[in-house]
TISERO-446476 format. One record per atom (N, C-alpha, C): y, x, z; atom name; residue in three letters; residue number from 0. Coordinates in pm, whole numbers, always signed. Layout:
<setors>
<setor y="Y" x="X" z="Z" atom="CA" res="Ala" n="NUM"/>
...
</setors>
This chain:
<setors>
<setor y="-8164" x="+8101" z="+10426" atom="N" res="Unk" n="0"/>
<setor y="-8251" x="+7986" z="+10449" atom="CA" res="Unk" n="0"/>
<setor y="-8340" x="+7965" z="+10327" atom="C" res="Unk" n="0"/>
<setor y="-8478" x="+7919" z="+10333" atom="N" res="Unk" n="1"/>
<setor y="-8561" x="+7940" z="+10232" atom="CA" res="Unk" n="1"/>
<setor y="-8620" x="+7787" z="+10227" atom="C" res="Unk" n="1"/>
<setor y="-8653" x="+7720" z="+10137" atom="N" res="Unk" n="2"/>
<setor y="-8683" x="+7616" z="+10087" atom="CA" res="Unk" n="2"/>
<setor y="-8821" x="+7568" z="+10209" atom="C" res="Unk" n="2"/>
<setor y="-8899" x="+7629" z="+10222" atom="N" res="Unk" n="3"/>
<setor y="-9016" x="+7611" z="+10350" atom="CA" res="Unk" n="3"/>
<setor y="-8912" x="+7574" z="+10480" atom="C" res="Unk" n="3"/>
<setor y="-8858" x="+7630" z="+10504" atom="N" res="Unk" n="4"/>
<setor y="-8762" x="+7604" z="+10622" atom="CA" res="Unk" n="4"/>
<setor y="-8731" x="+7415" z="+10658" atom="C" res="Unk" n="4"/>
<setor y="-8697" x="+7389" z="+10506" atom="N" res="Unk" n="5"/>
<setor y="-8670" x="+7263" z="+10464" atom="CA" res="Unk" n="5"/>
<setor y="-8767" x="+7137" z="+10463" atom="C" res="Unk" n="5"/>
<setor y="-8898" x="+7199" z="+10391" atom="N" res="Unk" n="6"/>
<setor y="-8953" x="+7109" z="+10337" atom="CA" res="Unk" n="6"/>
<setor y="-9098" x="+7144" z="+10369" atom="C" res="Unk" n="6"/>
<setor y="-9153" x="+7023" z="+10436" atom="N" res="Unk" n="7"/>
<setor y="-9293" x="+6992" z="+10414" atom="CA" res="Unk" n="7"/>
<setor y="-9377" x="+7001" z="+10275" atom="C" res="Unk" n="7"/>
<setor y="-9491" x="+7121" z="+10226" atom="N" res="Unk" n="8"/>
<setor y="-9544" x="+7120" z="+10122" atom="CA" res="Unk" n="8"/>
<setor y="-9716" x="+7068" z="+10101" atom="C" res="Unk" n="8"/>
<setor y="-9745" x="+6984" z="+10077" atom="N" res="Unk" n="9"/>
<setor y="-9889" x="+6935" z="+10020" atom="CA" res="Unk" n="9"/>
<setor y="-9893" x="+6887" z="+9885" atom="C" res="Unk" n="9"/>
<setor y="-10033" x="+6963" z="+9833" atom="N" res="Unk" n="10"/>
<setor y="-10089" x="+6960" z="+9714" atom="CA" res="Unk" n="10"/>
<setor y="-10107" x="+6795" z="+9705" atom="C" res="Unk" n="10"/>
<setor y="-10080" x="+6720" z="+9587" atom="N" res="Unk" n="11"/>
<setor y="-10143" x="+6597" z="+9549" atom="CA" res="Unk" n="11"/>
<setor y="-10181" x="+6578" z="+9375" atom="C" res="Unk" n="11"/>
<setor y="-10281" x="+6492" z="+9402" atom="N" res="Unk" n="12"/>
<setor y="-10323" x="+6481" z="+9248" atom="CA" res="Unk" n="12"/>
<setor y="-10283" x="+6358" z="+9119" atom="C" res="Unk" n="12"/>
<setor y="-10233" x="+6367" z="+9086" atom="N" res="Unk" n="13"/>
<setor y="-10183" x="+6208" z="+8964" atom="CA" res="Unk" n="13"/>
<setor y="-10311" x="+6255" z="+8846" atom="C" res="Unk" n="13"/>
<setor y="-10305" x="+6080" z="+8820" atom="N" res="Unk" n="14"/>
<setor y="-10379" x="+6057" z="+8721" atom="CA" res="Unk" n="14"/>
<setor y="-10323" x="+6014" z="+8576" atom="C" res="Unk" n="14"/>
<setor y="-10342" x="+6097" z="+8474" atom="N" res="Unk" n="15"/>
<setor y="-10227" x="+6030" z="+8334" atom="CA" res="Unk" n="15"/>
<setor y="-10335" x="+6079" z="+8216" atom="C" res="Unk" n="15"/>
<setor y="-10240" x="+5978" z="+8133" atom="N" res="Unk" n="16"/>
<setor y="-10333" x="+5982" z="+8023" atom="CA" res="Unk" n="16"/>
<setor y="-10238" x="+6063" z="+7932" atom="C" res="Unk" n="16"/>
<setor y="-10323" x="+6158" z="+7842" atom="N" res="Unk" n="17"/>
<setor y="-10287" x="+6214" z="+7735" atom="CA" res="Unk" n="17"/>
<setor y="-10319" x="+6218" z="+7594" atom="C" res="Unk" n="17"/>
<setor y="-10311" x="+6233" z="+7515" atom="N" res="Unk" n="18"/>
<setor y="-10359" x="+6260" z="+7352" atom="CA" res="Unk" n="18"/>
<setor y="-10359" x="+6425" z="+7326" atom="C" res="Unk" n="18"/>
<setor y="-10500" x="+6458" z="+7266" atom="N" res="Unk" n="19"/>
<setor y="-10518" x="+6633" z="+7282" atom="CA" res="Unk" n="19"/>
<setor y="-10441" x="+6631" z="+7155" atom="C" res="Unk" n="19"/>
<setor y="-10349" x="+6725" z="+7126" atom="N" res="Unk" n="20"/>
<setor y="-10289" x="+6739" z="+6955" atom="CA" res="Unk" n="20"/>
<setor y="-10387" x="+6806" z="+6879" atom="C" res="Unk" n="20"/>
<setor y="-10530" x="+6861" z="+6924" atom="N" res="Unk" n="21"/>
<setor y="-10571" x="+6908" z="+6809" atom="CA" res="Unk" n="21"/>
<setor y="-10672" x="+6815" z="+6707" atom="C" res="Unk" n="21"/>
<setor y="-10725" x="+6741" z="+6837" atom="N" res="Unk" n="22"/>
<setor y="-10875" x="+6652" z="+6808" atom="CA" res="Unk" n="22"/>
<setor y="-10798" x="+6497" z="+6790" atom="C" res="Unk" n="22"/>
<setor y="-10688" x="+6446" z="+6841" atom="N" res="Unk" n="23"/>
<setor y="-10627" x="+6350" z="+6817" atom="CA" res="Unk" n="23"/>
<setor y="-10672" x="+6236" z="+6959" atom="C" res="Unk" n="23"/>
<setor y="-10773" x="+6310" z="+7049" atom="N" res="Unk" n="24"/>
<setor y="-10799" x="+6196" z="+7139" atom="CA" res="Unk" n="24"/>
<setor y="-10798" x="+6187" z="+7242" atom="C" res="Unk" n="24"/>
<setor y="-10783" x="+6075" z="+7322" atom="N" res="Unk" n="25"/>
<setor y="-10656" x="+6032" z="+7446" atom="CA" res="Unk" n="25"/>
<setor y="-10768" x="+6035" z="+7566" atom="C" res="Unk" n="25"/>
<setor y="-10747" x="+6057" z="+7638" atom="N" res="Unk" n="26"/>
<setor y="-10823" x="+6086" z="+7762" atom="CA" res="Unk" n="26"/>
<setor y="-10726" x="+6077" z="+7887" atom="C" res="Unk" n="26"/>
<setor y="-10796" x="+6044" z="+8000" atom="N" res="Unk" n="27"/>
<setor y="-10701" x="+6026" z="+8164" atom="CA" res="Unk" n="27"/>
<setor y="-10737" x="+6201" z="+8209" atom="C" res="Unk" n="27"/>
<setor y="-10644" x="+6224" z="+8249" atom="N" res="Unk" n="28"/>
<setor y="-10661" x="+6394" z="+8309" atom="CA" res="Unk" n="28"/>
<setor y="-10612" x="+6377" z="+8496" atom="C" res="Unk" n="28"/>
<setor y="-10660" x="+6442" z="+8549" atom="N" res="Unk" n="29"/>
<setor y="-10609" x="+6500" z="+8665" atom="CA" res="Unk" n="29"/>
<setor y="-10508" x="+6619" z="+8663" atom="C" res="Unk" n="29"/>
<setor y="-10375" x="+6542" z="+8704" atom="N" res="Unk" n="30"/>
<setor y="-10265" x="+6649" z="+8710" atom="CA" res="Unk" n="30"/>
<setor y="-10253" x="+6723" z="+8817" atom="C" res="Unk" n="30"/>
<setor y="-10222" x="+6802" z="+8851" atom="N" res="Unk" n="31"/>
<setor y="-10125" x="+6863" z="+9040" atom="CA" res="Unk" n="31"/>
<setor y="-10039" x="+6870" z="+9048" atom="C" res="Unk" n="31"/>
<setor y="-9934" x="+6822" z="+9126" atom="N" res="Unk" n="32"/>
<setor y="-9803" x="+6820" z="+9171" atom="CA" res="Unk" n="32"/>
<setor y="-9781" x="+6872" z="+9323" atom="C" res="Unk" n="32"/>
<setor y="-9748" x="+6951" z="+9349" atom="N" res="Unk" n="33"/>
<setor y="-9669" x="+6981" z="+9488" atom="CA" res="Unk" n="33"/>
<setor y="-9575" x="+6899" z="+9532" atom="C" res="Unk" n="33"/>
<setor y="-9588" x="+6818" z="+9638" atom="N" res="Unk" n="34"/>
<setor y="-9516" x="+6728" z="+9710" atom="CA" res="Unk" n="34"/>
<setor y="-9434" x="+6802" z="+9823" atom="C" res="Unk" n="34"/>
<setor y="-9293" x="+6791" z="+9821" atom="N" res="Unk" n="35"/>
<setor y="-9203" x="+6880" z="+9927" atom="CA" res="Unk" n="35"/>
<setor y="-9109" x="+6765" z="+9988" atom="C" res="Unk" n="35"/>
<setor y="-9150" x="+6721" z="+10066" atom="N" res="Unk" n="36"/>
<setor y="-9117" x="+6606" z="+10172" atom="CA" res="Unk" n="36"/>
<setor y="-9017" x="+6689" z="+10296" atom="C" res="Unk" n="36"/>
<setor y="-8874" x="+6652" z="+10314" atom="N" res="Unk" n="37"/>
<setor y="-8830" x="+6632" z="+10395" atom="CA" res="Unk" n="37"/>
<setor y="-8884" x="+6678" z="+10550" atom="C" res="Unk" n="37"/>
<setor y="-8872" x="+6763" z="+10578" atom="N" res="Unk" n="38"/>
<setor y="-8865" x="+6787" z="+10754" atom="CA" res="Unk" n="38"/>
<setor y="-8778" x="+6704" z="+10827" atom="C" res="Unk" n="38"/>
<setor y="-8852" x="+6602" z="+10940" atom="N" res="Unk" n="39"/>
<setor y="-8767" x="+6498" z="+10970" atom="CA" res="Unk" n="39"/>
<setor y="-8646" x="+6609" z="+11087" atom="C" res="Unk" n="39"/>
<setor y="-8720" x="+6712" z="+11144" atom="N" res="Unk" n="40"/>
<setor y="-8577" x="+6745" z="+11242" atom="CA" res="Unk" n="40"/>
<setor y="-8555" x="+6899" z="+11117" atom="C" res="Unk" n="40"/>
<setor y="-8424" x="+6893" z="+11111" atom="N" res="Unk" n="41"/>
<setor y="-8378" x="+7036" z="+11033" atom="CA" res="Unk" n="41"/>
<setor y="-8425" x="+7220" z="+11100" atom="C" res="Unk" n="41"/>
<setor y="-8399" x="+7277" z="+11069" atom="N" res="Unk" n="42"/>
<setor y="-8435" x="+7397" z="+11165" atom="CA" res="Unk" n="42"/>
<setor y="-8327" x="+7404" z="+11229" atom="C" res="Unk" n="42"/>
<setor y="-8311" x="+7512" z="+11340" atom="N" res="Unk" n="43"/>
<setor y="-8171" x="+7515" z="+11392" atom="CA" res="Unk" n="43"/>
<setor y="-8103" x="+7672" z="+11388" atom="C" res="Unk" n="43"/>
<setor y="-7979" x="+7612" z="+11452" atom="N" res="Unk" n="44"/>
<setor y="-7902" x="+7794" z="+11427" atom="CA" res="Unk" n="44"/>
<setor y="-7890" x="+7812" z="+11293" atom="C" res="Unk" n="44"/>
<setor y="-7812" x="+7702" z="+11192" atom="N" res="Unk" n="45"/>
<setor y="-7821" x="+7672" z="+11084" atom="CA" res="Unk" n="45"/>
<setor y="-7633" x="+7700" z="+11064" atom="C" res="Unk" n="45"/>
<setor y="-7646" x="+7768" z="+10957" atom="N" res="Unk" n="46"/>
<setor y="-7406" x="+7783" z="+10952" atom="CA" res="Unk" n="46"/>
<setor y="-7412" x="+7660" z="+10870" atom="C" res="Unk" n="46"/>
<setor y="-7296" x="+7643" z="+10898" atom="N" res="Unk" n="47"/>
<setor y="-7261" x="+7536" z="+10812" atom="CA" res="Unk" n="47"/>
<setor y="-7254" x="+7482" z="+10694" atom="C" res="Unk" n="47"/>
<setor y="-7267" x="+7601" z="+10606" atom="N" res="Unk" n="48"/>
<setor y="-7295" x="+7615" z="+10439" atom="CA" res="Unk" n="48"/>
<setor y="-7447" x="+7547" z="+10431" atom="C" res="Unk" n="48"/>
<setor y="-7549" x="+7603" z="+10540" atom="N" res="Unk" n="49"/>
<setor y="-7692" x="+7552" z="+10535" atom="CA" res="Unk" n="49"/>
<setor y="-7703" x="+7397" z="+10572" atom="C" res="Unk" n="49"/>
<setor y="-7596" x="+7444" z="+10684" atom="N" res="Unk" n="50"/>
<setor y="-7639" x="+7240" z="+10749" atom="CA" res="Unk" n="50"/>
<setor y="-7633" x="+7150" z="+10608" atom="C" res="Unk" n="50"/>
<setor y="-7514" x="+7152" z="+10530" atom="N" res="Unk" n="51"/>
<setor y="-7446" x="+7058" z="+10451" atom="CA" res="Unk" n="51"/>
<setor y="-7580" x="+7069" z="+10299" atom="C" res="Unk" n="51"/>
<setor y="-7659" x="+7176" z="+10307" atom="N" res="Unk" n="52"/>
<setor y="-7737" x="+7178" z="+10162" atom="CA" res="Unk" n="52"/>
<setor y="-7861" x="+7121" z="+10262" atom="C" res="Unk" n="52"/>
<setor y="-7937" x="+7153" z="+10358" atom="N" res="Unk" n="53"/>
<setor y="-8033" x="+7043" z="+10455" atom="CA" res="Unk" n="53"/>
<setor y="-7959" x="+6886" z="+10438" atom="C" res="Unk" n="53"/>
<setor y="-7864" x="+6885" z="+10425" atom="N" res="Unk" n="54"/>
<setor y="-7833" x="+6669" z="+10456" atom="CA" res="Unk" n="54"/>
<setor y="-7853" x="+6645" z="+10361" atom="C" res="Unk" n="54"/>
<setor y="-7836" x="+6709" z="+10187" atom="N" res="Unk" n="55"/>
<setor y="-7799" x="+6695" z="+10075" atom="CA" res="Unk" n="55"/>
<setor y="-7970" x="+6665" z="+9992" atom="C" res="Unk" n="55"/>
<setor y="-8040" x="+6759" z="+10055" atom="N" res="Unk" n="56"/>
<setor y="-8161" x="+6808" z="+9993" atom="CA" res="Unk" n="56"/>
<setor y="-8243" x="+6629" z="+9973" atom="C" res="Unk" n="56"/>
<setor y="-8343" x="+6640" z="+9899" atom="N" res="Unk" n="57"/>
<setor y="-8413" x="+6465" z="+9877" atom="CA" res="Unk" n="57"/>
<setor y="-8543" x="+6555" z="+9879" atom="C" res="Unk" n="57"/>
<setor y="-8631" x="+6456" z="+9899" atom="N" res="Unk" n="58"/>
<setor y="-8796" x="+6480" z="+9880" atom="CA" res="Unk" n="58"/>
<setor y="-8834" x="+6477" z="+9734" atom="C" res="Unk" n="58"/>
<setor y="-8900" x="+6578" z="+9682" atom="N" res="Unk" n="59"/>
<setor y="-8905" x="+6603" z="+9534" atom="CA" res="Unk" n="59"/>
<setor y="-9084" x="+6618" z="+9492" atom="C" res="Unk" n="59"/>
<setor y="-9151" x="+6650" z="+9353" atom="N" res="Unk" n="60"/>
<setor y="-9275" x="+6710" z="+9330" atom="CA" res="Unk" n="60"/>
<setor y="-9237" x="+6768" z="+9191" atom="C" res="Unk" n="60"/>
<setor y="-9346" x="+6894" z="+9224" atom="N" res="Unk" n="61"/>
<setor y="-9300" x="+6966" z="+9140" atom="CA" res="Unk" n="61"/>
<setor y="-9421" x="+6996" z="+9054" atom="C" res="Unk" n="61"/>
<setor y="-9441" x="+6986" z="+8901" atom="N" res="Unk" n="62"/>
<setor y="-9540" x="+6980" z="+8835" atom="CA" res="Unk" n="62"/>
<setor y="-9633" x="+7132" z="+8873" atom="C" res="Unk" n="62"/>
<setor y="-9782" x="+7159" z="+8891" atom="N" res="Unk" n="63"/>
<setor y="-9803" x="+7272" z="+8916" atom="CA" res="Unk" n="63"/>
<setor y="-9876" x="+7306" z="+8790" atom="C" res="Unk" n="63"/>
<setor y="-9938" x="+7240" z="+8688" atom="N" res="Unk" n="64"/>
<setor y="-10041" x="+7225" z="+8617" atom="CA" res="Unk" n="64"/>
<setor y="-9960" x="+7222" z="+8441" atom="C" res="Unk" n="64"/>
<setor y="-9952" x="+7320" z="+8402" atom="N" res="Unk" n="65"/>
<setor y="-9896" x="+7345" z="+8287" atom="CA" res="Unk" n="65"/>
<setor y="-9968" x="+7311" z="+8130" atom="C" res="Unk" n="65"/>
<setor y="-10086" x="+7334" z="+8151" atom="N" res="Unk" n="66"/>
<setor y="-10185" x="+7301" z="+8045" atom="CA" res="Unk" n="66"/>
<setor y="-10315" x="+7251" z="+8120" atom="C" res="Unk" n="66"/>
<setor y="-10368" x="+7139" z="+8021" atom="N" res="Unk" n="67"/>
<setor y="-10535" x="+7084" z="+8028" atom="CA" res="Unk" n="67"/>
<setor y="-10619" x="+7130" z="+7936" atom="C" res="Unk" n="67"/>
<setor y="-10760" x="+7113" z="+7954" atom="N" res="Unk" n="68"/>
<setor y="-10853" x="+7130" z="+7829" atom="CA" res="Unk" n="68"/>
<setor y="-10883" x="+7042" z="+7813" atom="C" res="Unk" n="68"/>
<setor y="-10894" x="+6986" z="+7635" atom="N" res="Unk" n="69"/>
<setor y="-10944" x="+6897" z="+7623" atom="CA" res="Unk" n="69"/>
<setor y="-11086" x="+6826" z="+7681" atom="C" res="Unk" n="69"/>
<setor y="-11135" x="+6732" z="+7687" atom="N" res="Unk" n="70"/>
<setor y="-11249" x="+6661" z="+7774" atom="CA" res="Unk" n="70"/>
<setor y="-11355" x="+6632" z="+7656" atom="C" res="Unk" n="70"/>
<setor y="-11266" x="+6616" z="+7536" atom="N" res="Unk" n="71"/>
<setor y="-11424" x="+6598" z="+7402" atom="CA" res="Unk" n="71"/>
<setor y="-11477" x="+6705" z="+7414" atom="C" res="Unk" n="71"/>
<setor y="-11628" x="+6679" z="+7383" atom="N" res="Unk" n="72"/>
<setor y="-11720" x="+6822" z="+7380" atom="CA" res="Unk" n="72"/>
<setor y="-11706" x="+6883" z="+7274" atom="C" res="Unk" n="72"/>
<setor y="-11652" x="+6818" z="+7181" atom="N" res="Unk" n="73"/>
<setor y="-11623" x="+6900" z="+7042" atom="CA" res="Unk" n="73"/>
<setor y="-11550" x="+7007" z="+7030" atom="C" res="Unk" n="73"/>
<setor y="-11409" x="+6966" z="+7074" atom="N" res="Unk" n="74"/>
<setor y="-11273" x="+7027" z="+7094" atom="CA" res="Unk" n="74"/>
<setor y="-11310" x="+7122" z="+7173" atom="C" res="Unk" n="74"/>
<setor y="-11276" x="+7099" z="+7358" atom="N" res="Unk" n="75"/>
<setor y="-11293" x="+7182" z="+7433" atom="CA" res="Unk" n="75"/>
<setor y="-11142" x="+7273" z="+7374" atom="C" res="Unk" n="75"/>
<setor y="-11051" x="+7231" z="+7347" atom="N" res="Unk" n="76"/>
<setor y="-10886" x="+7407" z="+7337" atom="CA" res="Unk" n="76"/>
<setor y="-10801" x="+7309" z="+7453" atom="C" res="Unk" n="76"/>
<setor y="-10777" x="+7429" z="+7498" atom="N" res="Unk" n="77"/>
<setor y="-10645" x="+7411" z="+7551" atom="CA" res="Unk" n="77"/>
<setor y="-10529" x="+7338" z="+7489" atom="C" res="Unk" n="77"/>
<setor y="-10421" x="+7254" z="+7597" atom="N" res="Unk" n="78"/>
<setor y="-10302" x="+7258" z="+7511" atom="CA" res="Unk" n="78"/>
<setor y="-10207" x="+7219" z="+7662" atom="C" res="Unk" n="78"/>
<setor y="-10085" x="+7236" z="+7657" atom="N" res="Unk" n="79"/>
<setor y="-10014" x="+7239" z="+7697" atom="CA" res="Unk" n="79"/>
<setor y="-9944" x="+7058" z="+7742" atom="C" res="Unk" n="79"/>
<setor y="-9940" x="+7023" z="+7844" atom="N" res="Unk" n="80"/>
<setor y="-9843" x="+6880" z="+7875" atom="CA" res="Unk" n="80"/>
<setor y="-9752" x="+6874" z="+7797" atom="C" res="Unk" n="80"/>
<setor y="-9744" x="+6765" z="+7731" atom="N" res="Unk" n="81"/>
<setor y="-9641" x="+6713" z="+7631" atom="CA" res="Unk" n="81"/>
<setor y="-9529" x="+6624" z="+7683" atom="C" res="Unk" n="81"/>
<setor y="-9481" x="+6644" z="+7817" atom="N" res="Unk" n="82"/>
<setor y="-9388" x="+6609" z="+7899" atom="CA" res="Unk" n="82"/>
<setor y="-9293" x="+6704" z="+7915" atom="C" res="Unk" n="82"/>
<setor y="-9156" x="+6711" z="+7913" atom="N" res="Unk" n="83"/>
<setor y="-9110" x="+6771" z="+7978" atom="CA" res="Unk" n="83"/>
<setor y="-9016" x="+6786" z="+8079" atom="C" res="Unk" n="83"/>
<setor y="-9101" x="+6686" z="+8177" atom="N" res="Unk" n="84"/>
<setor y="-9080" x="+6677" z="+8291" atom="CA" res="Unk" n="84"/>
<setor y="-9173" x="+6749" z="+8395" atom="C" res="Unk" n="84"/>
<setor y="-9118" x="+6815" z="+8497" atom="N" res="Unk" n="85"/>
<setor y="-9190" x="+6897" z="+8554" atom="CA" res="Unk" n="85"/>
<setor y="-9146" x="+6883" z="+8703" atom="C" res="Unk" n="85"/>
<setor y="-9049" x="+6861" z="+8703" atom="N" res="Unk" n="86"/>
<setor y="-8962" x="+6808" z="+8825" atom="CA" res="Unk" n="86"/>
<setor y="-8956" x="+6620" z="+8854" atom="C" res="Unk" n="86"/>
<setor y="-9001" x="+6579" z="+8958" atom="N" res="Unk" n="87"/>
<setor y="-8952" x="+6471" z="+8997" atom="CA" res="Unk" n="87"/>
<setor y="-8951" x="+6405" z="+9126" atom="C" res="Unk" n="87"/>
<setor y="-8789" x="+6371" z="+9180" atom="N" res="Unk" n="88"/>
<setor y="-8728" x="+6304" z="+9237" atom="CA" res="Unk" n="88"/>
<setor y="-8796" x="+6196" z="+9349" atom="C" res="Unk" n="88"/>
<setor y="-8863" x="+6196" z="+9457" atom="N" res="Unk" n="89"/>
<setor y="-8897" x="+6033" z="+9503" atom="CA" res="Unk" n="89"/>
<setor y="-8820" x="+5959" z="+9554" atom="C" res="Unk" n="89"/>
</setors>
């Protein structure tokens, strides 16, 4: 059984603010997160090992977007999310 089986997947966008570490300045970025929502009926012809990880499973998002560029025209480098959260729970 494969995680699609499970779960409804759509792209969504969050909005957060960051601080670039090189230039020192804070800006709102557009993140992406993959949203994996719950299939309201399960698939079927499912053993029992599957049924019990389908009841168990929660609706989750999963960070897709690993690094931003900075937005000053000065800067312009890359750097990496200073979160490390990448996974979260709804």
């Amino acid at each position: 059984m494969h995680e699609r089986d499970i779960f409804d997947e759509k792209q969504e966008i969050k909005r957060a603010s960051y601080a670039c570490p090189h230039c020192r300045e804070r800006n709102d970025y557009d993140v992406r997160w993959m949203k994996r929502t719950k299939k309201k009926n399960g698939p079927r012809n499912l053993a029992e090992q599957d049924r019990a990880r389908y009841e168990k499973s929660k609706d989750y998002m999963v960070r897709i977007d690993d690094q931003l560029m900075c937005k000053n025209m000065r800067c312009r480098k890359r750097f990496e999310i200073p979160s490390s959260q990448s996974v979260v729970f709804i």
